[in-house]
C-alpha positions in Angstrom: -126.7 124.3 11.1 -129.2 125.0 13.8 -130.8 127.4 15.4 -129.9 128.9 18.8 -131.5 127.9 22.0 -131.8 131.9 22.7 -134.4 132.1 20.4 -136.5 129.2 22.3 -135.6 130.8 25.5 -137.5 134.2 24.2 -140.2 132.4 23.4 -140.5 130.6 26.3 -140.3 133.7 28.1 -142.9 135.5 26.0 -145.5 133.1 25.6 -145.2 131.0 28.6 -148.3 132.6 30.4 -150.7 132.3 27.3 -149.7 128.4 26.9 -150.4 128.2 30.7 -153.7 130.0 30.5 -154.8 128.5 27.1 -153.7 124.4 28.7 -155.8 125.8 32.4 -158.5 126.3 29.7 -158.5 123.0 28.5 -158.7 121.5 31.4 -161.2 123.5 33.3 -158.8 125.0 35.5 -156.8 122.4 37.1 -153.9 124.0 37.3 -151.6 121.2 37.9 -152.6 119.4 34.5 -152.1 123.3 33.0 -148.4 123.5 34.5 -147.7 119.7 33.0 -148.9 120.5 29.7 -146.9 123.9 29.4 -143.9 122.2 30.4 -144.5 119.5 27.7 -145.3 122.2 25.2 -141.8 124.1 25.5 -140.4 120.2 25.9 -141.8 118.9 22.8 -140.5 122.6 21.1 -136.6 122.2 22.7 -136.6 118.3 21.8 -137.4 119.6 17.8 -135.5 123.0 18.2 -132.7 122.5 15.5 -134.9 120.4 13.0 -137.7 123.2 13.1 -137.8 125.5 9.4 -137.3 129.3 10.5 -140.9 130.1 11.9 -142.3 133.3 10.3 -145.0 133.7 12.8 -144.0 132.1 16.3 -146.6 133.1 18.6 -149.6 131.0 15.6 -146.6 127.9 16.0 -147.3 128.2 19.8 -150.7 128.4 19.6 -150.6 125.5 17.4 -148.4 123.3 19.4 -150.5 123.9 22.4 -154.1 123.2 21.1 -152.7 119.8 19.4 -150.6 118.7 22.6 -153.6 119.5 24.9 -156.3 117.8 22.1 -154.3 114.7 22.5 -154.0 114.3 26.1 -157.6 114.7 26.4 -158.2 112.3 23.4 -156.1 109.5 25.2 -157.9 110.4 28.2 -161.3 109.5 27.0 -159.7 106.9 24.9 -158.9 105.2 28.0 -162.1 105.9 29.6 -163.7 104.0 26.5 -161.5 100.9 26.8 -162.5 101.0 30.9 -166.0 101.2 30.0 -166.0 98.9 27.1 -164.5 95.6 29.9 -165.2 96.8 32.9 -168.9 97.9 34.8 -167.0 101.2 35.7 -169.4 104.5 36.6 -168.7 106.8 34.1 -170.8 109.9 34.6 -171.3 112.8 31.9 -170.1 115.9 33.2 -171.6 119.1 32.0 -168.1 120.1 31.1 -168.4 116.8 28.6 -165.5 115.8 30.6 -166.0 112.3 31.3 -165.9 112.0 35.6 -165.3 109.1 37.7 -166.2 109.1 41.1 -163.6 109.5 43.7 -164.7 106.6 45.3 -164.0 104.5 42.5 -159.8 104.9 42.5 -159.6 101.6 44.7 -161.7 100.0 42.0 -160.0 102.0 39.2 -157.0 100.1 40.7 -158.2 96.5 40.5 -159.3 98.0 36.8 -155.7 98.8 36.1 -154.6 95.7 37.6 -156.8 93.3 35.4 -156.1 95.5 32.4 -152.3 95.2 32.7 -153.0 91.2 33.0 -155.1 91.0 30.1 -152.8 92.8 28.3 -150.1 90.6 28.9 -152.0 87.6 26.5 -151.5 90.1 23.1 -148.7 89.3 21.2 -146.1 91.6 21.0 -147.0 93.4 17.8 -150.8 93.7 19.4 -149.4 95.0 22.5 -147.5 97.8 20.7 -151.2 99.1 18.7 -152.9 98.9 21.9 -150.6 101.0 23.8 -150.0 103.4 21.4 -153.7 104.0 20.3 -155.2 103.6 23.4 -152.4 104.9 26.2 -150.4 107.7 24.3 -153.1 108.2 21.4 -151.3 108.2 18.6 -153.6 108.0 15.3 -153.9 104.5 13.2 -151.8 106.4 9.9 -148.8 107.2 12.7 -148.8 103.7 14.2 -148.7 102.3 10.7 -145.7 104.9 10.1 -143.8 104.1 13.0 -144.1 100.4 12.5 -143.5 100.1 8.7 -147.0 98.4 7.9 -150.2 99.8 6.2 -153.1 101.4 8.3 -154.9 97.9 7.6 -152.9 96.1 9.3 -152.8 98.3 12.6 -156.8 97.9 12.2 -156.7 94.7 12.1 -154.1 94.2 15.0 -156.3 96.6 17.2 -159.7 94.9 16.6 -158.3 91.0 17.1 -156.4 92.4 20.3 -160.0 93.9 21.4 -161.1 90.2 20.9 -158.6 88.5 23.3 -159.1 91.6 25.7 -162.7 90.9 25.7 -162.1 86.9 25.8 -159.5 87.4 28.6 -161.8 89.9 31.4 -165.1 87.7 29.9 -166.8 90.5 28.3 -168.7 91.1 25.4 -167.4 93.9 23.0 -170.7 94.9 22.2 
């Protein structure tokens, strides 16, 4: 039938400091990205609430939700930072964090970057378009895209790479 949204709400109220401190962790104390990523955390658990199996150990399915929610918003981050890199001349520095950094000076550039990506994207087809924005902007993994658009992994490959190869074609840049 479901399970009760009291049950969430103790949870929430029991483990929303260690998701907060566990997400500032992650992202080396900025608390704002922190607060976001909590608030996703006990989103994404309310969203799934009433499909969820009874959860023997709640505080390991926390733990769990956080680390793989914060994982992937830094894996889409430096995926993005990769596709930057890879058509545009953009300063990316190596932090000692590992955290990739651009300079603050660069976000009126990083807006012409956005610009000219958002036109180059506009070339894909429609099935392109879909890979790219779901494995570059909200990382999700080749075997999901494949799952969530009814084809085989080989085919979201091969959408991905020939939509690299217009990208590149369209901003005049070499992949390589």
């Amino acid at each position: 039938m479901g399970r009760p949204f009291e049950e969430l709400e103790k949870l929430y109220i029991e483990n929303k400091d260690m998701v907060y401190r566990v997400c500032l962790r992650f992202s080396y104390g900025d608390s704002e990205w922190a607060s976001d990523r909590m608030q996703e955390v006990f989103l994404k658990l309310a969203d799934k609430w009433h499909d969820l199996p009874d959860i023997n150990h709640p505080k390991s399915f926390i733990y769990r939700t956080t680390f793989n929610l914060c994982v992937n918003n830094i894996k889409r981050k430096k995926n993005l930072l990769k596709l930057f890199a890879k058509f545009f001349n953009s300063d990316v520095i190596d932090s000692v964090s590992g955290e990739d950094y651009i300079p603050p000076d660069k976000s009126a550039e990083d807006n012409e970057m956005l610009k000219q990506l958002d036109k180059a994207l506009s070339v894909l087809d429609e099935k392109q378009r879909m890979a790219v924005i779901m494995y570059y902007f909200e990382d999700v993994e080749i075997p999901e895209i494949a799952r969530i658009l009814g084809i085989n992994k080989g085919t979201v490959s091969r959408r991905l790479k020939s939509a690299r190869e217009k990208l590149a074609r369209e901003l005049g840049k070499d992949l390589d």
